[in-house]
Residue, then its C-alpha position, 0 to 999 in steps of 0.5 A: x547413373x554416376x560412375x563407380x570410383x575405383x577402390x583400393x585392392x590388397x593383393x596377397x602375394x605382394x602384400x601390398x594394397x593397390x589402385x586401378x586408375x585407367x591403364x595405370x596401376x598404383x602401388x599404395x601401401x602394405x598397411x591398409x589406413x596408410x594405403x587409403x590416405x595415399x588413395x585419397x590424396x591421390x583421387x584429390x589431385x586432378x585427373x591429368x596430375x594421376x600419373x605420379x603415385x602418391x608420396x609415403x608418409x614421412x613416418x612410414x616404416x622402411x620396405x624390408x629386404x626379407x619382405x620382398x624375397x618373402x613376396x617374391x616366392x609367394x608369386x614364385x609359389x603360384x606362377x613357377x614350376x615346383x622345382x623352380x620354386x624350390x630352386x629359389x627357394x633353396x638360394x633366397x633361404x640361404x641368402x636370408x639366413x646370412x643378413x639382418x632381419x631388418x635389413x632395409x631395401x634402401x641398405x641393401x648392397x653387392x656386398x652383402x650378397x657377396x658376403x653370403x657367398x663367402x660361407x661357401x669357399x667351395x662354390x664354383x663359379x657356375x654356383x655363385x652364378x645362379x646364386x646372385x642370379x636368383x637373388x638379383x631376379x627377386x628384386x628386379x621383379x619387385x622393381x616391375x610390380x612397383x613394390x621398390x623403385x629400383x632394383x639396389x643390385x641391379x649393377x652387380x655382376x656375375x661371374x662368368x659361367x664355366x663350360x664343363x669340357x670333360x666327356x667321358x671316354x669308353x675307357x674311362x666309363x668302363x674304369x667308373x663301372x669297375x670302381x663303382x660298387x654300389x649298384x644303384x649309383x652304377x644304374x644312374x651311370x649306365x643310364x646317363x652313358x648310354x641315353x645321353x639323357x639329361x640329369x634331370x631326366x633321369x632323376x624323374x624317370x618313372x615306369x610311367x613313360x617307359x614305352x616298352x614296344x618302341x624301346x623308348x621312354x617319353x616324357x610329356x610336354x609338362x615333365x619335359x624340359x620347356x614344357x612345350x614338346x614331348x621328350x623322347x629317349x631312345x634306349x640301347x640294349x643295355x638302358x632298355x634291360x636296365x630300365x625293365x628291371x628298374x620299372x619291374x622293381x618299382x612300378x611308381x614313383x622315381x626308377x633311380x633312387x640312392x643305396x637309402x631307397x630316396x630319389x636322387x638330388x643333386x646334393x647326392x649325386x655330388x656326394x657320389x662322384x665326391x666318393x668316387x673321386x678318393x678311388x680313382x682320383x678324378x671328380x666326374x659329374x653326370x653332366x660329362x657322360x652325357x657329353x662323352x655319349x654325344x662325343x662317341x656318335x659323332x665319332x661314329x658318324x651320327x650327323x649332329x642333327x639326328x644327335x641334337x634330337x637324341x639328346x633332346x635338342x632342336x638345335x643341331x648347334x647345340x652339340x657342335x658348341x657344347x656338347x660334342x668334344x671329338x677333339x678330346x680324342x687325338x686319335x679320331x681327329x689325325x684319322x679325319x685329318x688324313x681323310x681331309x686330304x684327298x689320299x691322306x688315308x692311303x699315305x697315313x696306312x704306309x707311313 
């Protein structure tokens, strides 16, 4: 019986048709009577000249940029989380929205993401970080399934990420509290302050992983960042009578939700510290309270290791390099450099 040829196949979330030839897959055409002439010529040549895929016709219309950010977030649709795919989605849509509809690939240039990035005079650095991130990883993987030859921002570069180094003080979380009226932003503040959790973590936090005999919540391995281990934060006093009033409230569904009853974006968040800032004159960011919780149990003596794992780590070096900012306290920091020197605690007190 003879064998069976392989036969071209359209695959959805490229829109693309392919062909199978051994451990090789070709990339044929996004039209179909194109795609089998390239099939057809291609199983004309010999078996050991297969290797090369078929040239386009001469006459065949130019791969559009939109057209493989389109593709992309179909494959992102199927094979990302869901809010990884609305991260993309958020980046690639404002990306579309400032470049010609037929734009082609082979045009395609840094400049024209840098030109987008323009529109946002406000961006930090971290910002357009992510942006150009997200941009650049949609034609990088269009260049891995074959869809393009090569990738035409593959040399344009990012600007370095900035560490965020504030970390709140005790004064100046008590100073927030005073100034912030709205109780459901205080609630989204004490949580952060007092858990150390991450930002993210608080905008999902249900009723459902409140564990109230152990005084903890838990997040599974697939609401947990990396989706490989189970989260566990441990509540203080304060978080604990915090979160059975807000878990009483709303027994489904997000705990933490703004003054309008819709969980917390990012967007929002910002827009609440922004607020903040015309009051008492510093922009704070969820981000340094959660440092400041790290910074005030190292400084009570919690070994970093036992920190890491609070604060959802498992690598205890995490909190040294970026998290722990002791130093941020001159007074913590002459204590300890007293207790360095043997009898330096003893000659600190009679100075």
């Amino acid at each position: 019986m003879p064998r069976k040829r392989p036969q071209p196949f359209y695959r959805r979330q490229t829109r693309c048709w392919y062909v199978q030839l051994g451990a090789k897959q070709h990339r044929l055409a996004p039209d179909e009577a194109e795609a089998w002439r390239l099939y057809h010529e291609l199983m004309a040549r010999p078996p050991e000249e297969r290797a090369a895929p078929p040239a386009p016709a001469a006459d065949a219309p130019p791969t559009l940029a939109v057209a493989i950010l389109d593709a992309f977030l179909e494959w992102c649709k199927q094979h990302k989380a869901p809010r990884t795919y609305a991260w993309y989605r958020e980046n690639i849509q404002r990306f579309v929205d400032r470049i010609p509809a037929t734009l082609a690939v082979a045009e395609l240039k840094p400049y024209h993401v840098t030109r987008a990035m323009a529109d946002f005079p406000h961006w930090a650095n971290n910002t357009k970080n992510d942006f150009i991130g997200a941009i650049k990883r949609a034609f990088n993987w269009a260049a891995d399934e074959e869809l393009i030859e090569r990738s035409p921002l593959a040399r344009m570069k990012k600007p370095a990420r900035e560490a965020r180094e504030m970390a709140v003080s005790p004064k100046q979380y008590a100073a927030v509290v005073e100034a912030v009226r709205e109780p459901n932003f205080r609630d989204l503040i004490e949580l952060s302050w007092e858990t150390g959790a991450r930002p993210q973590e608080l905008r999902r936090l249900e009723a459902r992983f409140y564990d109230p005999e152990a005084g903890r919540v838990v997040f599974p391995p697939t609401q947990a960042k990396g989706k490989k281990y189970h989260r566990v934060i441990y509540l203080t006093p304060r978080a604990r009578e915090v979160v059975e009033r807000l878990a009483a409230k709303r027994p489904h569904g997000p705990l933490l939700v703004n003054s309008e009853g819709n969980p917390w974006t990012k967007d929002a968040i910002n827009c609440a510290f922004c607020r903040l800032e015309k009051k008492i004159g510093t922009k704070y960011h969820l981000g340094a309270f959660r440092k400041g919780f790290a910074t005030e149990a190292l400084k009570a003596g919690v070994d970093t290791v036992t920190v890491a794992h609070l604060m959802g780590h498992r690598d205890p070096g995490m909190v040294s390099r970026v998290y722990g900012h002791v130093q941020q306290d001159p007074e913590h920091m002459a204590a300890a450099a007293r207790r360095a020197r043997p009898g330096g605690e003893r000659e600190g007190e009679g100075s």
